[in-house]
C-alpha positions as CSV (number, residue, x, y, z in Angstrom):
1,X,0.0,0.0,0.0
2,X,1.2,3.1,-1.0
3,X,1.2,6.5,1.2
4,X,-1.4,9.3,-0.2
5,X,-0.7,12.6,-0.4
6,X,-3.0,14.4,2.0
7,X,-4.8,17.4,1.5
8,X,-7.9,17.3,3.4
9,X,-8.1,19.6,7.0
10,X,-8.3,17.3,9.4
11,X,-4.8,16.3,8.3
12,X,-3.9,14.9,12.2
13,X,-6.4,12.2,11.3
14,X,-5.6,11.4,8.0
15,X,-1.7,11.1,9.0
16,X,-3.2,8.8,12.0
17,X,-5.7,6.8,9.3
18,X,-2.7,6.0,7.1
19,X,-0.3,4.8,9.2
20,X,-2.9,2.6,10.9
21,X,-3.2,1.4,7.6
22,X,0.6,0.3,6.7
23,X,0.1,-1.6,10.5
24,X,-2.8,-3.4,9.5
25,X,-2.0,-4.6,5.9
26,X,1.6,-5.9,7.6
27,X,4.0,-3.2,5.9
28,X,5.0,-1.8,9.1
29,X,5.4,-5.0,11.2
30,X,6.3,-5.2,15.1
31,X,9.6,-4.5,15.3
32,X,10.1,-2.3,12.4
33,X,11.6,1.6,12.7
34,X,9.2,3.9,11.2
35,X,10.2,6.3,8.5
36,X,11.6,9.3,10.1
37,X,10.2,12.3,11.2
38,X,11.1,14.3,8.2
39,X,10.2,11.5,5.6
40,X,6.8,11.2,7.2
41,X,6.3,14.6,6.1
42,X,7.4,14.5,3.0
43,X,5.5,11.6,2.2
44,X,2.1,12.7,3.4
45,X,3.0,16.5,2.2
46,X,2.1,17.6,5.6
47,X,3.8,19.7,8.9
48,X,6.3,18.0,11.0
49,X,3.6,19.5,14.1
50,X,0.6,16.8,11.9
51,X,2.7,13.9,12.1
52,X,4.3,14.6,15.4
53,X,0.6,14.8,16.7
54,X,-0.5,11.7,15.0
55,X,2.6,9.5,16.0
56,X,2.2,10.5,19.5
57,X,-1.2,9.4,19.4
58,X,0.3,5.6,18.5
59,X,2.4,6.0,21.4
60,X,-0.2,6.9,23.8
61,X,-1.9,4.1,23.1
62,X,1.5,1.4,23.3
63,X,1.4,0.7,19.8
64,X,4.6,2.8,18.9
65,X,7.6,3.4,21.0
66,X,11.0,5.7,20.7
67,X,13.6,4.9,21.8
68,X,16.5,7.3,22.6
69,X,18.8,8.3,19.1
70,X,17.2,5.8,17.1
71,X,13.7,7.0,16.8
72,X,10.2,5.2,16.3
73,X,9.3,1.6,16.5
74,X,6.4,-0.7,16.2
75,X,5.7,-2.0,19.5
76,X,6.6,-5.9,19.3
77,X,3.4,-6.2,21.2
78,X,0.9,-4.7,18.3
79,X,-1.8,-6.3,18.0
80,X,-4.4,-5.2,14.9
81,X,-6.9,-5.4,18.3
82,X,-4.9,-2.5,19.5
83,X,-6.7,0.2,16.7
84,X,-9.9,-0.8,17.4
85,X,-13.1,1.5,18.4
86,X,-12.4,1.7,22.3
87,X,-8.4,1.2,22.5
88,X,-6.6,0.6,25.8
89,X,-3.1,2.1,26.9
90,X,-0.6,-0.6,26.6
91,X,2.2,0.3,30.1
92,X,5.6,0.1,28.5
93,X,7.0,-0.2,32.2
94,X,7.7,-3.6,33.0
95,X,7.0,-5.3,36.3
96,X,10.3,-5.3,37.3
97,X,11.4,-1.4,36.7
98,X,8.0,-0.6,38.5
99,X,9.2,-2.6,41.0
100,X,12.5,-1.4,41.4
101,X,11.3,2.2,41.6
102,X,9.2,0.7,43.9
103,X,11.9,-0.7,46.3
104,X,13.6,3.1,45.3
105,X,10.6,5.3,46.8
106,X,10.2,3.1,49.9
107,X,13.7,3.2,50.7
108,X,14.6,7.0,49.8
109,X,11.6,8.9,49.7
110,X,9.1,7.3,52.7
111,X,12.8,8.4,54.4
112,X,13.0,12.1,52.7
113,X,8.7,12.3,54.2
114,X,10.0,11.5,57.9
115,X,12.8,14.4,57.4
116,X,10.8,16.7,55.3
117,X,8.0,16.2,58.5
118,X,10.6,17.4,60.7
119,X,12.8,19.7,58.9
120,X,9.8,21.7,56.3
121,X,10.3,25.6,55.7
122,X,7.4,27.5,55.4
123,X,9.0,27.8,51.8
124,X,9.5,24.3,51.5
125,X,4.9,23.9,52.0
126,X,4.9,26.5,49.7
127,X,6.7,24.8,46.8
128,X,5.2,21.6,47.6
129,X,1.7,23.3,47.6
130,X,2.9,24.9,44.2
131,X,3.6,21.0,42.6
132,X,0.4,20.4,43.6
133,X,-1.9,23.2,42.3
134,X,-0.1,22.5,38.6
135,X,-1.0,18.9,38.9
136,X,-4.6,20.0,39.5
137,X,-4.5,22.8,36.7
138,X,-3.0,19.9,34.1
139,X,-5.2,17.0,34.7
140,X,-6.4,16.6,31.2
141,X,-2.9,16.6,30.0
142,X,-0.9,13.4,31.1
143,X,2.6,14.7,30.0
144,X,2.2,18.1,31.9
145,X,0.3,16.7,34.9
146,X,3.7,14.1,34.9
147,X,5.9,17.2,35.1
148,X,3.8,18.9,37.9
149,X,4.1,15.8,39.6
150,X,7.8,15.2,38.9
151,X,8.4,18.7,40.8
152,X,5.6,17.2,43.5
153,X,8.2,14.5,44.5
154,X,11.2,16.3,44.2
155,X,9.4,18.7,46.7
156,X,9.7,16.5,49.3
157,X,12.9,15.0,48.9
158,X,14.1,19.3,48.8
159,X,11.9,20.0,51.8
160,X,14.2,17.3,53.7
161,X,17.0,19.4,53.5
162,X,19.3,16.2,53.4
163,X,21.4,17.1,50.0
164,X,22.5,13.3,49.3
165,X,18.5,12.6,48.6
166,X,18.3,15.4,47.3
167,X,21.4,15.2,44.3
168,X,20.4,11.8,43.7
169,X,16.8,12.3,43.0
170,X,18.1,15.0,40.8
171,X,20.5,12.2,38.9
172,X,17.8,10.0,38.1
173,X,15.2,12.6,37.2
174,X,14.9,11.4,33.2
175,X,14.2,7.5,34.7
176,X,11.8,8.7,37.8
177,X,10.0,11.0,35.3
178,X,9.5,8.0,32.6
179,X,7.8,5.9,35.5
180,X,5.4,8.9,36.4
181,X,3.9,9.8,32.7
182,X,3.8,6.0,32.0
183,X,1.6,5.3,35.3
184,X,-0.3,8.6,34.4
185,X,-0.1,7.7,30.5
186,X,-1.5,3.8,31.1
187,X,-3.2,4.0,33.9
188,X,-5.2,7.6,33.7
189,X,-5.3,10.6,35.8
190,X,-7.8,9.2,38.2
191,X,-9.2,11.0,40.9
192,X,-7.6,8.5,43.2
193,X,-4.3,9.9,42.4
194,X,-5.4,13.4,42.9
195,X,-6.7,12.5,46.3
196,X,-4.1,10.7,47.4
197,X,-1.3,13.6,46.3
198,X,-3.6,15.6,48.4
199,X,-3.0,13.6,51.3
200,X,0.4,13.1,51.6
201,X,0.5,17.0,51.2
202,X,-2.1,17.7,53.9
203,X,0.0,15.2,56.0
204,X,3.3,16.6,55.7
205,X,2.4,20.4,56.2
206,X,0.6,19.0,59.4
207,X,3.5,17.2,60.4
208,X,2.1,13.9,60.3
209,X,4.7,11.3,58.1
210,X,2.8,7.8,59.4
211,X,-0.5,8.8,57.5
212,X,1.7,10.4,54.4
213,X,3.8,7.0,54.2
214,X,0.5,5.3,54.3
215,X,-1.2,7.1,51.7
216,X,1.8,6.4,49.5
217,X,2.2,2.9,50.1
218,X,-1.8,2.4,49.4
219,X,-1.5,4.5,46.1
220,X,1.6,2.1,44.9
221,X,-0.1,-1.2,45.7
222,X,-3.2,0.0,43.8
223,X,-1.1,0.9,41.0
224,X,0.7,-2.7,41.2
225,X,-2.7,-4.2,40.9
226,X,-3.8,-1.5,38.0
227,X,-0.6,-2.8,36.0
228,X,-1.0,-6.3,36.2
229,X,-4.3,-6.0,35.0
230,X,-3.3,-3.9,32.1
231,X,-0.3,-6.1,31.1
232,X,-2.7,-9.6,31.8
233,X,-5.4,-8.0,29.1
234,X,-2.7,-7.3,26.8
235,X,-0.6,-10.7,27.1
236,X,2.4,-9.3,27.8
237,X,4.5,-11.4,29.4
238,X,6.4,-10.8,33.1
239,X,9.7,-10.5,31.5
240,X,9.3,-8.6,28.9
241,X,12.6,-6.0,27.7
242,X,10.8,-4.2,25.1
243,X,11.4,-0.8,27.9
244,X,15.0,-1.6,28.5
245,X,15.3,-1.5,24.7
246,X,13.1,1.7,24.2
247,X,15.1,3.4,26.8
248,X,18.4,2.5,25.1
């Protein structure tokens, strides 16, 4: 199948109805690299901004992943299931880096709670408070409401004025970031994480890191639950390495 020219004005849509095409009549298998960026464009004589919007729409929904200097893949998961009518998210994380930032959070942040509880500036509330209203201003956008929360947890780990948390939560920002927008990506900005980001910040400005720890640890085994769900619908396996690979 060859690639049409496009000149009609939805042209997001039409990019998005083409390319689902090439994945369904098995020119674009899983595994393959897209054409680039700039040959998308040419080909379908529309903006780079069209075909950005319409690959990212793939990736939303798991079928197409990047990975880092070597651009666009089909997902080795795709399934022709995965464009129908009412599509699910497919989580890219795997069990085991969810779980290792997991065994990360308990160990480092639940810690940088029990400081931050002791050792908060009114400055420190303030910036935390700050994380939080951005989450609530982006929470029908995923990738903004991911940064918002990035800054959230970073606001604690700051507000424990301990700089060795703080310089190492800084060195992994790019890996702790990619498990936030995937959880908020796959799993939806539910009202249950609003809530529970509202807790932990209630709990920390009163002082209180038992019922902030708690909320946190309740919030991760829902997720855990949430993700084994997702990856059980879509038959992924427990060891899968398609992230390590999109990450390389």
């Amino acid at each position: 199948m060859s690639i049409k020219s496009i000149q009609k004005q939805n042209v997001v849509n039409e990019v998005y109805e083409q390319i689902s095409a090439k994945l369904l009549d098995g020119s674009w298998m899983p595994g393959n690299r897209l054409p680039s960026e700039a040959e998308l464009t040419v080909s379908f004589n529309v903006s780079r901004v069209s075909v950005r919007s319409a690959v990212q729409r793939f990736r939303d929904l798991g079928i197409v992943v990047t990975r880092q200097g070597s651009g666009s893949y089909v997902s080795d998961h795709f399934t022709p299931q995965m464009l129908s009518k009412n599509p699910r998210p497919v989580m890219h994380l795997s069990r085991e880096e969810f779980h290792d930032m997991m065994i990360f959070r308990q160990t480092v942040e639940f810690k940088c709670v029990e400081l931050a509880v002791i050792h908060a500036t009114e400055e420190d509330i303030l910036q935390l408070e700050q994380a939080l209203n951005n989450m609530l201003i982006n929470k029908g956008d995923y990738k903004k409401y991911s940064e918002a929360d990035y800054e959230f947890h970073l606001a604690i780990v700051r507000a424990s004025h301990n700089s060795v948390f703080y310089n190492v939560m800084n060195s992994i920002k790019d890996i702790y970031y990619y498990y936030l927008e995937e959880l908020n990506r796959a799993l939806g900005i539910t009202l249950e994480s609003v809530e529970a980001h509202i807790k932990v910040y209630r709990s920390i400005k009163e002082r209180d890191a038992s019922a902030a720890v708690k909320v946190l640890n309740e919030a991760m085994s829902e997720n855990v639950t949430a993700i084994e769900k997702i990856k059980s619908e879509a038959g992924i396996p427990s060891d899968t390495k398609e992230t390590k690979k999109a990450r390389q």
